[in-house]
C-alpha positions as CSV (number, residue, x, y, z in Angstrom):
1,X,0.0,0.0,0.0
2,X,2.7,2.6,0.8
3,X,4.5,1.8,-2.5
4,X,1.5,2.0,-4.3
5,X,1.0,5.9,-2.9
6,X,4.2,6.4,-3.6
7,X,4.5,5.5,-7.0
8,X,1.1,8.0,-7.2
9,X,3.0,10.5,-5.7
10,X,5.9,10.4,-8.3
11,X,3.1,10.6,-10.7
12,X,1.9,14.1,-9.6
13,X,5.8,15.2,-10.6
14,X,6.1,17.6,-13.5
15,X,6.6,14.9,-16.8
16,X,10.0,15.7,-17.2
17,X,11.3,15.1,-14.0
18,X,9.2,12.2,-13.6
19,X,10.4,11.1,-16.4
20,X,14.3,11.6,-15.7
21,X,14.5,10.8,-11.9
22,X,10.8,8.7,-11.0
23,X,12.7,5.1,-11.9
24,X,15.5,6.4,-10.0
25,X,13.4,6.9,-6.8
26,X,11.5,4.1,-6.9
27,X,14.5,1.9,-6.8
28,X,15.7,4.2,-3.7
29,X,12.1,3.8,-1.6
30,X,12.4,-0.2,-2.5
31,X,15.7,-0.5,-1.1
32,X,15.0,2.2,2.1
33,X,14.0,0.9,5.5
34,X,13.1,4.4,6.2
35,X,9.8,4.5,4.1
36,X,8.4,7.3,5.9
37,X,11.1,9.8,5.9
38,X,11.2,9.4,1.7
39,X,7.3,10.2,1.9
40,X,7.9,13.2,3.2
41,X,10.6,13.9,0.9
42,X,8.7,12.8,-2.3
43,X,5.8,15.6,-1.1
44,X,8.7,18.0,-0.4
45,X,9.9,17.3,-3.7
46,X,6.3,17.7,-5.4
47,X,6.2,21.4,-3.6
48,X,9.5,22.4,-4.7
49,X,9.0,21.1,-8.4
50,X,5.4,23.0,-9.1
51,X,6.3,25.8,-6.8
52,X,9.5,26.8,-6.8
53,X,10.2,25.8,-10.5
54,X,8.4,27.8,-12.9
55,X,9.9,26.8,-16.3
56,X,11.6,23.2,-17.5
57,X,15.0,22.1,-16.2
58,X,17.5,21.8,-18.6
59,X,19.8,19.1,-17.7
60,X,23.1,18.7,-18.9
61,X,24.1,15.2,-20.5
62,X,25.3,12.5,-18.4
63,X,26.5,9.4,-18.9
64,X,23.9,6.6,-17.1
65,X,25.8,3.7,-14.8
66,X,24.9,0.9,-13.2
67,X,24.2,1.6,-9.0
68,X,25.6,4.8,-9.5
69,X,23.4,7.9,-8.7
70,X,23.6,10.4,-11.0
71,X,23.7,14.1,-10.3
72,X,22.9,16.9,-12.6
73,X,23.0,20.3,-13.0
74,X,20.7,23.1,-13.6
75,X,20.9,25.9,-15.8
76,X,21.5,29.3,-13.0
77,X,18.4,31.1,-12.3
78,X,18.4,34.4,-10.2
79,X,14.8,36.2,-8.8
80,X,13.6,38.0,-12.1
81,X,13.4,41.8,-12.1
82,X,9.8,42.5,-11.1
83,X,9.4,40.4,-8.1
84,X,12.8,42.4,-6.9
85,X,10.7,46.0,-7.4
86,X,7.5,44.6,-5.8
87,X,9.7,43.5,-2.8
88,X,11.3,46.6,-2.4
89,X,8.0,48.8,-2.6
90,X,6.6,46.7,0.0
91,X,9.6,47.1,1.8
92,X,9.9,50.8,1.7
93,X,6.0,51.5,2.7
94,X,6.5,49.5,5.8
95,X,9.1,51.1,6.9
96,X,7.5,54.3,6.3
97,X,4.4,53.7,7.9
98,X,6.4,52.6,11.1
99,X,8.3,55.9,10.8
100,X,5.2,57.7,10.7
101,X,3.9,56.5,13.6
102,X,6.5,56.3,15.6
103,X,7.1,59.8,15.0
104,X,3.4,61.5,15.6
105,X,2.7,62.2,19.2
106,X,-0.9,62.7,18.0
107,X,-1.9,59.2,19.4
108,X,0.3,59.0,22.3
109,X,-1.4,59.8,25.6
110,X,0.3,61.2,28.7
111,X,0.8,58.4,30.5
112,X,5.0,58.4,31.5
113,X,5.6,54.2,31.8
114,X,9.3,53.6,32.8
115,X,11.5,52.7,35.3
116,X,14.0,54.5,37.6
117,X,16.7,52.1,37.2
118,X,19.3,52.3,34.3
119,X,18.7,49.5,31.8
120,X,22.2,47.7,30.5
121,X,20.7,45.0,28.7
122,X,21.6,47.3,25.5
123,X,24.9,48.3,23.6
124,X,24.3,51.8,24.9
125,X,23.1,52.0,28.6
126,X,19.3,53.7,29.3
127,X,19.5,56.1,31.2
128,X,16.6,57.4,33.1
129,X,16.7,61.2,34.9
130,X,12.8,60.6,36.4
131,X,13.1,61.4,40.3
132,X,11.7,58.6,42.5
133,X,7.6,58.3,42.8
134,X,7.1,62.1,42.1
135,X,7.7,61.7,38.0
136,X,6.3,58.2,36.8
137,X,2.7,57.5,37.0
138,X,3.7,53.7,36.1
139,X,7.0,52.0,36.9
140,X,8.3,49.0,35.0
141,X,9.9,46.9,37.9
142,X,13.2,45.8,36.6
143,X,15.0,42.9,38.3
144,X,18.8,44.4,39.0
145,X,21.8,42.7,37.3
146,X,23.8,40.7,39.3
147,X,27.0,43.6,39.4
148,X,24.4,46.5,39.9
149,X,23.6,46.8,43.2
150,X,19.9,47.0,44.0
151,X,18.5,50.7,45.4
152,X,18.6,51.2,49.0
153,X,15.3,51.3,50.4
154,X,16.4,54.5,52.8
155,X,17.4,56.3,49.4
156,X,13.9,55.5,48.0
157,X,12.4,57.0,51.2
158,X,14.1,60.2,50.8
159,X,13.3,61.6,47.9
160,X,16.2,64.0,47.8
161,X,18.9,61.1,48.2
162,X,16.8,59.6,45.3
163,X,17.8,62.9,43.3
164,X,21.0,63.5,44.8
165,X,21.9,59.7,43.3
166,X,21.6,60.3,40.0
167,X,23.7,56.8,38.9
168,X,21.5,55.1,41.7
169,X,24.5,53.4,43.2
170,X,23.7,54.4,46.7
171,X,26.7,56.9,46.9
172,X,26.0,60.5,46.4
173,X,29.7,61.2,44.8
174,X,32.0,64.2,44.7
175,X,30.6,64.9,41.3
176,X,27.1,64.6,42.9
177,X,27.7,67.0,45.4
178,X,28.6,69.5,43.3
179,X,25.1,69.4,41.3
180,X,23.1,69.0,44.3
181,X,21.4,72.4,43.6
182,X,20.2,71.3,40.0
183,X,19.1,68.0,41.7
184,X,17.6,69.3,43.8
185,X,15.1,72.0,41.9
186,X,13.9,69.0,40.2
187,X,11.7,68.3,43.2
188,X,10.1,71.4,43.8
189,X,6.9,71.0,42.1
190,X,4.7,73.4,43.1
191,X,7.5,76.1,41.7
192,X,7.5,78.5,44.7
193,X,10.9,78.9,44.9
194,X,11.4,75.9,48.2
195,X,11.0,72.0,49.3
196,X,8.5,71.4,51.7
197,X,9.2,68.1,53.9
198,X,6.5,66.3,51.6
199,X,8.8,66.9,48.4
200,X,11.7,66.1,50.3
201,X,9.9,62.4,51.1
202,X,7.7,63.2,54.3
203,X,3.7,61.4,53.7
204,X,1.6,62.8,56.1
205,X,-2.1,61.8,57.1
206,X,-3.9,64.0,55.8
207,X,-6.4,64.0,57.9
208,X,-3.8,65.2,60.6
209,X,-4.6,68.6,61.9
210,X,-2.8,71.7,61.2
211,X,-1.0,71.9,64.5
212,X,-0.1,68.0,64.0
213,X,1.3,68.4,60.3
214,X,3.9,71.1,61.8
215,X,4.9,69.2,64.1
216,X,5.5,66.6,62.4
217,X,7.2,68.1,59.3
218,X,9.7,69.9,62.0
219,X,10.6,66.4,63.4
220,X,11.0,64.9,60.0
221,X,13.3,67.8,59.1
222,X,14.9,67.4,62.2
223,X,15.7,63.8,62.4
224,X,17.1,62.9,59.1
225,X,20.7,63.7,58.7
226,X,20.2,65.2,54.7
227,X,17.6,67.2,55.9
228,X,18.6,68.8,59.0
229,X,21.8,69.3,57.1
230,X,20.2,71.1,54.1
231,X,17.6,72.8,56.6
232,X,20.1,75.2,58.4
233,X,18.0,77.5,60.1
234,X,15.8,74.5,61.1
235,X,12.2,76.4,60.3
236,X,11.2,72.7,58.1
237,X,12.0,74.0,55.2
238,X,14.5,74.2,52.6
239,X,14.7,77.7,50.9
240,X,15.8,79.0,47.9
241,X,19.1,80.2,49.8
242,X,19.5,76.8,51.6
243,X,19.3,75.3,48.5
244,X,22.0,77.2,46.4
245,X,24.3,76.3,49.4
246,X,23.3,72.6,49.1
247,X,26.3,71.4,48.2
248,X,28.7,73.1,51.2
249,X,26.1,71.7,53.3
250,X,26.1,67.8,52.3
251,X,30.2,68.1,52.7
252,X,29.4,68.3,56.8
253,X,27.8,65.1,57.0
254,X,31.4,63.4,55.2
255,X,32.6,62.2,58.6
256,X,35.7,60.0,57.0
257,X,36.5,62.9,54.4
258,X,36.6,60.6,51.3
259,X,34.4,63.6,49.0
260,X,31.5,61.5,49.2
261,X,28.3,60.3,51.3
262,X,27.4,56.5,51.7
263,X,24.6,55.3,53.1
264,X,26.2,55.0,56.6
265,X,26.7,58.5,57.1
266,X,23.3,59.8,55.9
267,X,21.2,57.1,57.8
268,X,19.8,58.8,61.0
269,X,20.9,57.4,64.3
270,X,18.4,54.6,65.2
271,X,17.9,55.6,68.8
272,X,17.2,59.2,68.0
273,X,14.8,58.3,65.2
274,X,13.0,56.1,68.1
275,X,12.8,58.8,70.2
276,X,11.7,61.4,68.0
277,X,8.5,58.6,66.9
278,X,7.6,58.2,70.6
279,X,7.9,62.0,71.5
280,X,5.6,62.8,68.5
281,X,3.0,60.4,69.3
282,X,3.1,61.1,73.5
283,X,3.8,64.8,73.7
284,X,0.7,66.0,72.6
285,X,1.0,69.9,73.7
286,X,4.1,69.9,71.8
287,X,6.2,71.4,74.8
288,X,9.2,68.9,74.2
289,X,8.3,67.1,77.1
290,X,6.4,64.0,78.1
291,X,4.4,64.9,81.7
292,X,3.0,62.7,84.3
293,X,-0.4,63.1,82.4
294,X,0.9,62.4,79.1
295,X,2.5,59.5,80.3
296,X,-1.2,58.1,81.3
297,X,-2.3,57.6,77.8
298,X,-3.1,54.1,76.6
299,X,-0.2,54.1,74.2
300,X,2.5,55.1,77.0
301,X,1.4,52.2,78.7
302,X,3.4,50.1,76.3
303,X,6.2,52.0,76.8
304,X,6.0,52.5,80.6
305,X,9.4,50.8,81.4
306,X,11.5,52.9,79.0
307,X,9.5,55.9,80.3
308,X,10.6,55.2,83.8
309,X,14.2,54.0,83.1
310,X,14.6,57.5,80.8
311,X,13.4,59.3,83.9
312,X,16.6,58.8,86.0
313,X,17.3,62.3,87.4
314,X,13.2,61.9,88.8
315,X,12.2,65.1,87.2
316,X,8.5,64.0,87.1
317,X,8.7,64.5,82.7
318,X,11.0,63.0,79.8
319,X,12.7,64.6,77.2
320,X,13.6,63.5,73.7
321,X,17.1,63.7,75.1
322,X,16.3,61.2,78.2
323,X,14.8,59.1,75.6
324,X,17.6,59.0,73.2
325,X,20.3,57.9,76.2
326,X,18.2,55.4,77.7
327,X,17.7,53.6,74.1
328,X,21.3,53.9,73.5
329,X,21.9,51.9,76.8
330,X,19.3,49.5,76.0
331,X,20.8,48.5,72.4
332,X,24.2,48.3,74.5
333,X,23.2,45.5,77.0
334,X,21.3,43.7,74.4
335,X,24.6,43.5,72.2
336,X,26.3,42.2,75.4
């Protein structure tokens, strides 16, 4: 049966090529094992010959032999002239069109989709100059390659390290330094001329009450190194004046005097930032001080034994100060 389809299929051949190569074939699927795979050939062959081939072969004369095969050559074609021209025209109007739209914003909508990390999966690296949250309205979450070190979460936090790091390598450099004042007009958005502590980072509540939200942006100021470094006058603010003088005031926080910042020495203290959370949520008169009333709340119940160990000198009220030292010598028992 599979001969007999076979032999049909050498039929369907063009006349001359059946003609030249069908005994030739037949002999070739008698002696195969491999039946199949010439089946598949023969119907490859049939495609090739009615498709592919538009005009006779011309073969040139050979000299038949026993259980030799025979190989023959063709006469060279090449692509004839007017399927080259239709191949081109098609050619050229794709590329056009893509042009064309690629080049009219008349579509594109306003939506800014990227990512804040460089992209070196390129032969030219992507750079990106959007500032942290306050510039995409979607961000592409790119996995970071194995030599680029990922970006610190306190950077992402502080939305003026984020701008200050322009290479986002979690080191604000010498070079960096020296530009913090174009950095760092990139975050005033509101364009009056100052960063309020919610450009430089700070979320607030905002439900909170006025008196609350200064308080709050004052500690926030206060607490972070950057900040209170940038914020000279200490009013929560960073002016206009402050921020022309950015870059003599980020050199006071280089405590090894390398002409650069790492992560270490922009961090706030951990006890201080503790101390500053529980003053702002105990001291609710804002006086600096935690009184024997305050310290009846609900919430200063849970920290009634650091309220009482900060409260050494028996002054009846703690300080953010008392606070701060009695942290401190907590941390160092618990490392012993």
């Amino acid at each position: 049966m599979t001969r007999w389809l076979y032999i049909r299929l050498l039929w369907l051949h063009p006349r001359t090529f059946r003609q030249r190569f069908g005994d030739e074939m037949l002999g070739i699927f008698d002696q195969s094992a491999e039946k199949s795979s010439l089946m598949v050939d023969g119907f490859l062959s049939l495609a090739r010959q009615w498709v592919l081939r538009e005009r006779a072969v011309t073969f040139s004369p050979t000299t038949a032999a026993d259980g030799v095969l025979l190989f023959y050559s063709t006469e060279p074609e090449i692509p004839r002239l007017s399927a080259l021209m239709r191949g081109a025209v098609i050619t050229f109007f794709l590329f056009g069109t893509i042009c064309f739209v690629m080049s009219h914003r008349w579509r594109q909508s306003g939506l800014i989709i990227g990512s804040h990390h460089p992209s070196l999966s390129h032969l030219l690296p992507a750079h990106t100059d959007a500032q942290p949250i306050a510039d995409l309205p979607a961000e592409v979450k790119m996995k970071p390659y194995p030599y680029q070190p990922p970006v610190s979460a306190y950077f992402r936090l502080m939305l003026v390290l984020g701008a200050l790091d322009a290479d986002q390598d979690n080191v604000i450099s010498a070079a960096e330094i020296d530009n913090a004042p174009a950095s760092l007009w990139k975050l005033d958005k509101n364009h009056d001329g100052k960063l309020s502590a919610e450009e430089c980072g700070l979320k607030p509540d905002p439900n909170l009450d006025p008196l609350t939200l200064g308080r709050m942006r004052l500690a926030f100021m206060r607490v972070h190194p950057v900040l209170a470094a940038l914020d000279t006058n200490h009013d929560g603010e960073i002016s206009e004046y402050e921020i022309r003088n950015a870059a003599a005031a980020l050199r006071t926080l280089d405590a090894n005097g390398d002409g650069k910042l790492v992560e270490n020495e922009v961090r706030p203290d951990a006890a201080v930032l503790m101390a500053s959370n529980i003053m702002f949520a105990l001291d609710k008169n804002g006086d600096g001080r935690i009184s024997p009333a305050e310290r009846k709340s609900m919430l200063a119940v849970r920290f009634r034994d650091l309220l009482d160990g900060a409260d050494r000198a028996r002054k009846g009220f703690v300080t953010e100060e008392d606070l701060v030292n009695e942290i401190r010598l907590s941390m160092e028992k618990r490392r012993e």
